[in-house]
DRENTORKOL-3810 file (N, C-alpha, C; in nm, 4 decimals):
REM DRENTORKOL-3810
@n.u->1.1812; n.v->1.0592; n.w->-1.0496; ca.u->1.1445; ca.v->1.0926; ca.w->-0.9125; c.u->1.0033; c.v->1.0405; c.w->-0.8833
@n.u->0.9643; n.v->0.9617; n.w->-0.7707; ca.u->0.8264; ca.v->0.9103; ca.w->-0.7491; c.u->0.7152; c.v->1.0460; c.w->-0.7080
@n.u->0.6245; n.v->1.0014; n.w->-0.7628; ca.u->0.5309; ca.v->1.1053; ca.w->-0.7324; c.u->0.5276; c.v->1.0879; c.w->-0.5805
@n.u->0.4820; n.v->1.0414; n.w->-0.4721; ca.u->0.4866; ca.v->1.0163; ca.w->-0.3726; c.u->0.6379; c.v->1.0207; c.w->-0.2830
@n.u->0.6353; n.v->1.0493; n.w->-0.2089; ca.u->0.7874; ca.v->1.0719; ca.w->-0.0936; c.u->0.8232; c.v->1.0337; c.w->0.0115
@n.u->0.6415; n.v->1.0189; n.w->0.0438; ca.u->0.6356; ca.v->1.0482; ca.w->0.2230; c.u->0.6579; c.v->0.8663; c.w->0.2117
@n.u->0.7699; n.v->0.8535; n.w->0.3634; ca.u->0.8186; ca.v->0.7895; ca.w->0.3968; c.u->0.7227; c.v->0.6863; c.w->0.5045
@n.u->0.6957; n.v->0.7623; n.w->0.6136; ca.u->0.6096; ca.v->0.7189; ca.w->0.7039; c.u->0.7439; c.v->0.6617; c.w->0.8326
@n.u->0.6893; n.v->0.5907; n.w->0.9317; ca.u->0.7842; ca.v->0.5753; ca.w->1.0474; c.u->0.8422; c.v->0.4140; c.w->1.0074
@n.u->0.9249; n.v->0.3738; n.w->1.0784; ca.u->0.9675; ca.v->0.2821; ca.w->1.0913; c.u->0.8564; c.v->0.1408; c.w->1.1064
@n.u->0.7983; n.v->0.1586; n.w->1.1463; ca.u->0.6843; ca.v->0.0932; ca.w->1.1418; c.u->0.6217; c.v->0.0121; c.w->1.0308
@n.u->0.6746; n.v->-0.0784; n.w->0.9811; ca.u->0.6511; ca.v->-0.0888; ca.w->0.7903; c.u->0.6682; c.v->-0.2313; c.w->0.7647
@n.u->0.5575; n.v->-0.2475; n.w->0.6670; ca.u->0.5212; ca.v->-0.3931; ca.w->0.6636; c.u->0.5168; c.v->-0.3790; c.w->0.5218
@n.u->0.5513; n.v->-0.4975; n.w->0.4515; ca.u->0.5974; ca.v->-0.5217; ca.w->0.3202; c.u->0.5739; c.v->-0.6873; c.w->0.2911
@n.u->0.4291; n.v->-0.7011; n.w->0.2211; ca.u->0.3621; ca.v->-0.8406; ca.w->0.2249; c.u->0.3745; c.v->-0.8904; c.w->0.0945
@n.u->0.4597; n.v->-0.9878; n.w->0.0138; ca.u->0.4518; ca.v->-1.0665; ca.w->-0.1071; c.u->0.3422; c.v->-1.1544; c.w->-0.1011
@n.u->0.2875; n.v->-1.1146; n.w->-0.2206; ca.u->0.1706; ca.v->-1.2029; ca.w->-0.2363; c.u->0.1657; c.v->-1.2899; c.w->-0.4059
@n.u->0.0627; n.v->-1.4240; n.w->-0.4172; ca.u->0.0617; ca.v->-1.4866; ca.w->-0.5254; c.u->-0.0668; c.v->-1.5109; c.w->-0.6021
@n.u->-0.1000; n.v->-1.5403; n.w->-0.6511; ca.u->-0.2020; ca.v->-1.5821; ca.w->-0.7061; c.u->-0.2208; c.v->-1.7411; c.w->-0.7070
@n.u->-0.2700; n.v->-1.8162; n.w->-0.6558; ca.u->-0.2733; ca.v->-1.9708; ca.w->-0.6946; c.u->-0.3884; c.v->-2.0214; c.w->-0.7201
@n.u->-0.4178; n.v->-2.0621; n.w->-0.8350; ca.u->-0.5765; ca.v->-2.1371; ca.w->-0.7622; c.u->-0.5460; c.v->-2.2799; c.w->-0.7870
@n.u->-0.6602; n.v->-2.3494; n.w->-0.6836; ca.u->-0.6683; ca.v->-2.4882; ca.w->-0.6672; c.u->-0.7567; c.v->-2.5576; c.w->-0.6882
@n.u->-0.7768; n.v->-2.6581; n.w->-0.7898; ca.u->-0.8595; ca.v->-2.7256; ca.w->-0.8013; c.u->-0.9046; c.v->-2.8739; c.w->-0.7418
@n.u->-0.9905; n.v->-2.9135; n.w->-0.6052; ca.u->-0.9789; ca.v->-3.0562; ca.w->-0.6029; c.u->-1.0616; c.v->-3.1232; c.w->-0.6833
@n.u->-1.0530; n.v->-3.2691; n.w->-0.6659; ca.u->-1.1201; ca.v->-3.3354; ca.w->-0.7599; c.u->-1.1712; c.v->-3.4208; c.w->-0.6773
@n.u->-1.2569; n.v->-3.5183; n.w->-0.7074; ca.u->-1.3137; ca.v->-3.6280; ca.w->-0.6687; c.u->-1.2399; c.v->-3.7377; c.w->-0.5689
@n.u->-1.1817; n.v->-3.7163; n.w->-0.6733; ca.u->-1.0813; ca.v->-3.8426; ca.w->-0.6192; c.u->-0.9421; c.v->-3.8169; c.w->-0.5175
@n.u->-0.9716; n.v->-3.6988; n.w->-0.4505; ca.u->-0.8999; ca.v->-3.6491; ca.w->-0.3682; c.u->-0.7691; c.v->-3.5509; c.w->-0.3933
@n.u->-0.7657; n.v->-3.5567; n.w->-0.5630; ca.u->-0.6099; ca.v->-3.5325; ca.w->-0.5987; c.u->-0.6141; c.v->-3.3818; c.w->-0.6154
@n.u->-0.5198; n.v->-3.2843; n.w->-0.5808; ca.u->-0.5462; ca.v->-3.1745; ca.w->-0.5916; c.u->-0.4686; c.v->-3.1255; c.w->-0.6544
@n.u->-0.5229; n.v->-3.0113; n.w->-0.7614; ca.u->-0.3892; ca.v->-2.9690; ca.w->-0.8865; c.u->-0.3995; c.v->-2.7828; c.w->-0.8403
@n.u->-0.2643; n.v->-2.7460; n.w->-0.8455; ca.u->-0.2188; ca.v->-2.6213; ca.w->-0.8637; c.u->-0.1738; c.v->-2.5133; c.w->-0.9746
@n.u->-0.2372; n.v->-2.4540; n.w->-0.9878; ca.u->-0.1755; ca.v->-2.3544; ca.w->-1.0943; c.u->-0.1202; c.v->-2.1710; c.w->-1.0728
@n.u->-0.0285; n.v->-2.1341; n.w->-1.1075; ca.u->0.0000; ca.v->-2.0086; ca.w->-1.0928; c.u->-0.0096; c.v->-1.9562; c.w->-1.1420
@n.u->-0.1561; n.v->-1.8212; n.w->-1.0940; ca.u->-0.1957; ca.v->-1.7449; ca.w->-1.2095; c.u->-0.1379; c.v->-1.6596; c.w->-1.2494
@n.u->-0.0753; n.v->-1.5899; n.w->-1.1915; ca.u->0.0426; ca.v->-1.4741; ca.w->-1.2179; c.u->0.2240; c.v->-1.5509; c.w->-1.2174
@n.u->0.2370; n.v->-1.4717; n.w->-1.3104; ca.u->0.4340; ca.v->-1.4750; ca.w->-1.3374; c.u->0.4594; c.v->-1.4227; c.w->-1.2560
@n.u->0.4749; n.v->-1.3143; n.w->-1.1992; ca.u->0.5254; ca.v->-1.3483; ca.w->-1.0595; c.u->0.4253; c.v->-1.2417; c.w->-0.9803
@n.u->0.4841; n.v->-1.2460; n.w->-0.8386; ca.u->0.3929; ca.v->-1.2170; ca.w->-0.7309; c.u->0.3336; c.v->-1.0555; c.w->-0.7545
@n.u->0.2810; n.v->-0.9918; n.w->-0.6369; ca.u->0.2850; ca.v->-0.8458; ca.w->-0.5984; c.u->0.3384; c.v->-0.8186; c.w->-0.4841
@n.u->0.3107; n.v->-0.6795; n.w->-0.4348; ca.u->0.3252; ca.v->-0.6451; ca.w->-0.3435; c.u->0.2715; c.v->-0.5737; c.w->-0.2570
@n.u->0.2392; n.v->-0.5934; n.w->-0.0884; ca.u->0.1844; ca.v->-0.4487; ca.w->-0.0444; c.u->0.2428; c.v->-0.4568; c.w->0.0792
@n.u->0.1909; n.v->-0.3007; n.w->0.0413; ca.u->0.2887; ca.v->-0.2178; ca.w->0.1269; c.u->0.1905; c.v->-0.1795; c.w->0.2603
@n.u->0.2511; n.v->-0.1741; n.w->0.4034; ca.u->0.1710; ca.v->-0.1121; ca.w->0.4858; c.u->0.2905; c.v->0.0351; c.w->0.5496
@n.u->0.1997; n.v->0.1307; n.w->0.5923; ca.u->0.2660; ca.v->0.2606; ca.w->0.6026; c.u->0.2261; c.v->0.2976; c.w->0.6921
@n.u->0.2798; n.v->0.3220; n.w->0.8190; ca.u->0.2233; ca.v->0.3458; ca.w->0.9483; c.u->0.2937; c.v->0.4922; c.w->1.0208
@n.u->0.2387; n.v->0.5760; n.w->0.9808; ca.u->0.2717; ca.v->0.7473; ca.w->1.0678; c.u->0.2310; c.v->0.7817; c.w->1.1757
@n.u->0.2927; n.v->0.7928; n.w->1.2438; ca.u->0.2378; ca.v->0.8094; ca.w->1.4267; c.u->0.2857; c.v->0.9284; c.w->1.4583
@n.u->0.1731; n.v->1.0131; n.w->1.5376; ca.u->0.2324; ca.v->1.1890; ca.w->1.5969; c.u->0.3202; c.v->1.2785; c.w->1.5191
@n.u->0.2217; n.v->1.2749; n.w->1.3699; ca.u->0.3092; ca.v->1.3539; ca.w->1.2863; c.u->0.2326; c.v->1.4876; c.w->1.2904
@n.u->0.3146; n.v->1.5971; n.w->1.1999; ca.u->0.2496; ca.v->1.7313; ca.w->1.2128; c.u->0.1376; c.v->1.7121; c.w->1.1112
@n.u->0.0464; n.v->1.8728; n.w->1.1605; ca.u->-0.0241; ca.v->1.9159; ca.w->1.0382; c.u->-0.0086; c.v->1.8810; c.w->0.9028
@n.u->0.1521; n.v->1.9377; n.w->0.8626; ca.u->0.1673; ca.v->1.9061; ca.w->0.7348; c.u->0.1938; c.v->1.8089; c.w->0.6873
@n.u->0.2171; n.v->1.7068; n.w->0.7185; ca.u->0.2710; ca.v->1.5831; ca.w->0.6768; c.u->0.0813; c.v->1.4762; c.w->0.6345
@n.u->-0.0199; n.v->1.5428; n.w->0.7308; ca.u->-0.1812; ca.v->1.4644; ca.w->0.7371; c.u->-0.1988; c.v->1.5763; c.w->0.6162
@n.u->-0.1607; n.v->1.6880; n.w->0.5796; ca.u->-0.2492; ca.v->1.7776; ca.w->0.4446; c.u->-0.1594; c.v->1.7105; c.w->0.3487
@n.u->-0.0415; n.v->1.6769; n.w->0.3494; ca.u->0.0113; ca.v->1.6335; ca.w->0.2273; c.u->-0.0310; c.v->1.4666; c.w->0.1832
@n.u->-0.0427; n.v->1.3986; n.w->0.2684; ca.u->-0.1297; ca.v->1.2443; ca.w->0.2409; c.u->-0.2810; c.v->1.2487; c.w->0.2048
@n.u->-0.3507; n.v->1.3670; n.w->0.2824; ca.u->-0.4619; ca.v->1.3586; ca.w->0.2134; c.u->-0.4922; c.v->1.4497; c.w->0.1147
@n.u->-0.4397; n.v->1.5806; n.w->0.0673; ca.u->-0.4839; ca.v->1.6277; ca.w->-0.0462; c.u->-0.3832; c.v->1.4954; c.w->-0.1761
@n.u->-0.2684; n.v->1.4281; n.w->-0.1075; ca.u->-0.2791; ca.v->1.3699; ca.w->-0.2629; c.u->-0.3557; c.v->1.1999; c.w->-0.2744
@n.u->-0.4241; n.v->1.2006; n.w->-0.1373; ca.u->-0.5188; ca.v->1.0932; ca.w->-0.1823; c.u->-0.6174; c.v->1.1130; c.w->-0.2449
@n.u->-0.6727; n.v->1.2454; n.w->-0.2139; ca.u->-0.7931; ca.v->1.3214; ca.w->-0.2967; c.u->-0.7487; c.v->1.3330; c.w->-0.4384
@n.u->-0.6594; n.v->1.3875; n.w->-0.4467; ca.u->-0.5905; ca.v->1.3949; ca.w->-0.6006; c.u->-0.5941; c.v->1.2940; c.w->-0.6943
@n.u->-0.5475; n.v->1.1574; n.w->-0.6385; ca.u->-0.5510; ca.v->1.0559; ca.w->-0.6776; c.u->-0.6693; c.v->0.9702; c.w->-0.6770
@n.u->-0.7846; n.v->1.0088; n.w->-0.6094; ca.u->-0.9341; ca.v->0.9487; ca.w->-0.6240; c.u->-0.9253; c.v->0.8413; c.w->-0.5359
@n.u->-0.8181; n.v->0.7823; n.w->-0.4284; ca.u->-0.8357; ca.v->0.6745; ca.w->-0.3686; c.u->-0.7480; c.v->0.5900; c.w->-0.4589
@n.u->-0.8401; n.v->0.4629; n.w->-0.4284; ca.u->-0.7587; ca.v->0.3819; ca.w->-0.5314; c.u->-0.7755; c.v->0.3847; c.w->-0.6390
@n.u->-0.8309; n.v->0.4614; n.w->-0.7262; ca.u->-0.8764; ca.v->0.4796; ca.w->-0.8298; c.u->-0.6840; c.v->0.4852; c.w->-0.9570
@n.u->-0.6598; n.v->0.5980; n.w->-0.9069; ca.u->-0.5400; ca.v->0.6269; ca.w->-0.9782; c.u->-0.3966; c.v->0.5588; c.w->-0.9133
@n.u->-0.3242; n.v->0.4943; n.w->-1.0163; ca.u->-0.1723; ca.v->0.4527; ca.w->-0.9991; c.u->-0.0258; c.v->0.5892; c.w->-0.9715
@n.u->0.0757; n.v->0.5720; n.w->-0.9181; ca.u->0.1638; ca.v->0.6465; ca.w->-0.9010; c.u->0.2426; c.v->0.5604; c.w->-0.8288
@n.u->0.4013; n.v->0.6454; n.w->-0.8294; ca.u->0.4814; ca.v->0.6139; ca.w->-0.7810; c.u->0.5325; c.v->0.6338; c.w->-0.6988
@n.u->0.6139; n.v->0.4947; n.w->-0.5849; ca.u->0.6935; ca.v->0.5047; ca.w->-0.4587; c.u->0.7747; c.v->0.4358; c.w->-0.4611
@n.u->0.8968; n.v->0.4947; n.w->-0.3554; ca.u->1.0072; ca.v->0.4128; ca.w->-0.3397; c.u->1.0114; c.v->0.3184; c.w->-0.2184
@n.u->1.0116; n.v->0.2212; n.w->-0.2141; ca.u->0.9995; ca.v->0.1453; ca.w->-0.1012; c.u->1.1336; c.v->0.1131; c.w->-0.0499
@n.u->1.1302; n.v->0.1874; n.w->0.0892; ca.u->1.2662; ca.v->0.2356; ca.w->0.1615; c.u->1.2866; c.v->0.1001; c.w->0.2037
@n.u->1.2543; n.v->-0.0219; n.w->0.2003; ca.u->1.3309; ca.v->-0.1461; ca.w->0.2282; c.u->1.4418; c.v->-0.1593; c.w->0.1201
@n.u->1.4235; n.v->-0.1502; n.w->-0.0393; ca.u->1.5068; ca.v->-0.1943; ca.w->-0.1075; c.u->1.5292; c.v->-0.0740; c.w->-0.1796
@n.u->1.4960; n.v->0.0728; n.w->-0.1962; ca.u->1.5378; ca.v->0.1455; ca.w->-0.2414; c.u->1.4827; c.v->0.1667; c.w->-0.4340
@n.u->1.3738; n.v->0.0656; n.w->-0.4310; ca.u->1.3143; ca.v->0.0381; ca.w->-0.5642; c.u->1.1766; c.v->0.1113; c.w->-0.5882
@n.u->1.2082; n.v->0.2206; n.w->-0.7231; ca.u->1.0560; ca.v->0.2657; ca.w->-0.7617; c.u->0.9369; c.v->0.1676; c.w->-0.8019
@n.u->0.8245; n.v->0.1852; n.w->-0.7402; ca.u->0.7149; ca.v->0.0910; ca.w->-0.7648; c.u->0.6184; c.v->0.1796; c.w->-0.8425
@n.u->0.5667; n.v->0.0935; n.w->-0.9358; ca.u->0.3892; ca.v->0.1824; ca.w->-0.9467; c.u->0.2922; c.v->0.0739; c.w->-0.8763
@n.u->0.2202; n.v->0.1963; n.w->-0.7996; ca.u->0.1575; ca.v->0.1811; ca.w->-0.6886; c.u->-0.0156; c.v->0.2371; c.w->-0.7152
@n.u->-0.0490; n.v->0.1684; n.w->-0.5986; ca.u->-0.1851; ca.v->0.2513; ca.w->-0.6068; c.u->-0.2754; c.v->0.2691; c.w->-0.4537
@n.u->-0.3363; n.v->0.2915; n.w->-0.3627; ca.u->-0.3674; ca.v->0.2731; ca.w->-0.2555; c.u->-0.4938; c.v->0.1822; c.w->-0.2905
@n.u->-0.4497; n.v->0.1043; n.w->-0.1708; ca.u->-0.5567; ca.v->-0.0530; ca.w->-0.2084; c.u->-0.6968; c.v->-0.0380; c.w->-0.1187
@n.u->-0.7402; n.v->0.1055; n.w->-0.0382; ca.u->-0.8988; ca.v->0.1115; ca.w->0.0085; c.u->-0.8823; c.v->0.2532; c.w->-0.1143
@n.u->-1.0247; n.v->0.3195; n.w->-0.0906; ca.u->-1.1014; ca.v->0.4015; ca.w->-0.1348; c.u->-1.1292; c.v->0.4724; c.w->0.0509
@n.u->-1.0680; n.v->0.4118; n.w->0.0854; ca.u->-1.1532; ca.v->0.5512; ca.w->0.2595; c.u->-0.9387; c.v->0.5790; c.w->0.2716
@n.u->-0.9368; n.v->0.7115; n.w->0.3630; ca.u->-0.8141; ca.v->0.7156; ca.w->0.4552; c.u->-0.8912; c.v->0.7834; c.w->0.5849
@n.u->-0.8260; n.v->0.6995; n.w->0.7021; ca.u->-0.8880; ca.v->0.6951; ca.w->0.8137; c.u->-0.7266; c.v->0.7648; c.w->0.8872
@n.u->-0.7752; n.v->0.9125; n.w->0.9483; ca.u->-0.6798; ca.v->1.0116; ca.w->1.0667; c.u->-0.7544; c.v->0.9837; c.w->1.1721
@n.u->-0.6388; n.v->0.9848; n.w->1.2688; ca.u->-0.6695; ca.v->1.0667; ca.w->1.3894; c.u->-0.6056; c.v->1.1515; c.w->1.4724
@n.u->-0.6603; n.v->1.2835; n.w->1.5105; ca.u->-0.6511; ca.v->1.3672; ca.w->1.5805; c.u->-0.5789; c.v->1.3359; c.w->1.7187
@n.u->-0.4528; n.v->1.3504; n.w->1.7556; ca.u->-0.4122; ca.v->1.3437; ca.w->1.8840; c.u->-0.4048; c.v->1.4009; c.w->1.9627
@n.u->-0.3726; n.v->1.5353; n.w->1.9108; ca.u->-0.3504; ca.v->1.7037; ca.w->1.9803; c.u->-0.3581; c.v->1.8264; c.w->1.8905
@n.u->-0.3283; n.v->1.9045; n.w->1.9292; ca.u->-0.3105; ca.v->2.0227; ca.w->1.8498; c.u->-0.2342; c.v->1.9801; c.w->1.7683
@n.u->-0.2985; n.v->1.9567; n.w->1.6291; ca.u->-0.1709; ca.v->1.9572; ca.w->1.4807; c.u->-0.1135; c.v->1.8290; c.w->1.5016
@n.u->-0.1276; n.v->1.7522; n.w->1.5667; ca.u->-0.0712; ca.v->1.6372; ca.w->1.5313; c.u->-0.1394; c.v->1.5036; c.w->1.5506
@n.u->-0.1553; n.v->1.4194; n.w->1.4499; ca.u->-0.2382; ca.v->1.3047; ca.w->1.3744; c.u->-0.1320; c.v->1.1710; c.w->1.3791
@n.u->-0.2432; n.v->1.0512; n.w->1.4133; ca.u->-0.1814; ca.v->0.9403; ca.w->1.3507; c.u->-0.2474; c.v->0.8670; c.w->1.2526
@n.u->-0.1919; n.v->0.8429; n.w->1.1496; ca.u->-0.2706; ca.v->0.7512; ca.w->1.0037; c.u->-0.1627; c.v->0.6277; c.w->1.0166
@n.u->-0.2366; n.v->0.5731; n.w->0.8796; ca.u->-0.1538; ca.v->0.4536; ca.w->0.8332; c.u->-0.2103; c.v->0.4163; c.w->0.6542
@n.u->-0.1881; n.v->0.3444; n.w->0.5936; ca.u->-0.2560; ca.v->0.3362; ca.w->0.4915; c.u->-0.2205; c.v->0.2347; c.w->0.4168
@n.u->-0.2081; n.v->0.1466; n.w->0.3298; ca.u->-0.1654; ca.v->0.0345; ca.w->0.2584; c.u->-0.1745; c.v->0.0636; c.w->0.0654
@n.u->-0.0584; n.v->0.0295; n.w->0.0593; ca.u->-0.0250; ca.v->0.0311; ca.w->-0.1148; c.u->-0.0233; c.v->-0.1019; c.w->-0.1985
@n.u->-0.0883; n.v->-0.1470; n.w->-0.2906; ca.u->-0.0340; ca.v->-0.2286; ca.w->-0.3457; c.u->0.0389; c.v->-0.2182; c.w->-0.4709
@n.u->0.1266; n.v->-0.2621; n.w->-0.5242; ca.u->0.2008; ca.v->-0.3084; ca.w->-0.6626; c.u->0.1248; c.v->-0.3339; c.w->-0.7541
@n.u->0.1539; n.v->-0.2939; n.w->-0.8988; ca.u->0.0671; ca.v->-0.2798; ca.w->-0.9578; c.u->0.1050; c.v->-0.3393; c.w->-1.0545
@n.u->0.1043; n.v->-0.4107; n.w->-1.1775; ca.u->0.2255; ca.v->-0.4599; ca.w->-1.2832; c.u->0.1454; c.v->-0.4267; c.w->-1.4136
END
């Protein structure tokens, strides 16, 4: 079971990323190499006009987790696959809309 649950809205962005570096040369020719076997991933998570409880449960377990400091697990509702994860800032930024209800967002990356 992933430590993490919360789903977030429909709203959801899911970015493959690589490592490449490039070296040119003098003579115009440019060589490629791939630093990683294969890619990562991140995740964006976007919650709009949710309750009270849903902003105490994202941030006491971001506190828990130190930010990005500590790894854990999510299921990423595109493919239904457990990831270890980690949140890729150190800040989480709410806001207050009304009484008890907040919009956040936050970004995960893959961790290997």
């Amino acid at each position: 079971m992933a430590d993490l649950t919360f789903q977030g809205d429909y709203t959801f962005e899911e970015t493959p990323q690589f490592k490449t570096l490039i070296s040119n040369f003098e003579n115009g020719v440019e060589q490629r190499r791939n630093k990683w076997s294969s890619g990562i991933r991140e995740f964006k998570i976007v919650a709009k006009n949710r309750p009270l409880t849903d902003f105490e449960t994202i941030r006491d377990f971001f506190i828990a987790k130190k930010g990005a400091y500590t790894s854990f697990t999510w299921v990423n509702p595109n493919d239904n696959v457990e990831y270890t994860v980690r949140f890729k800032e150190d800040s989480l930024r709410f806001t207050l809309l009304s009484y008890q209800r907040y919009d956040f967002e936050f970004s995960l990356i893959e961790i290997k």
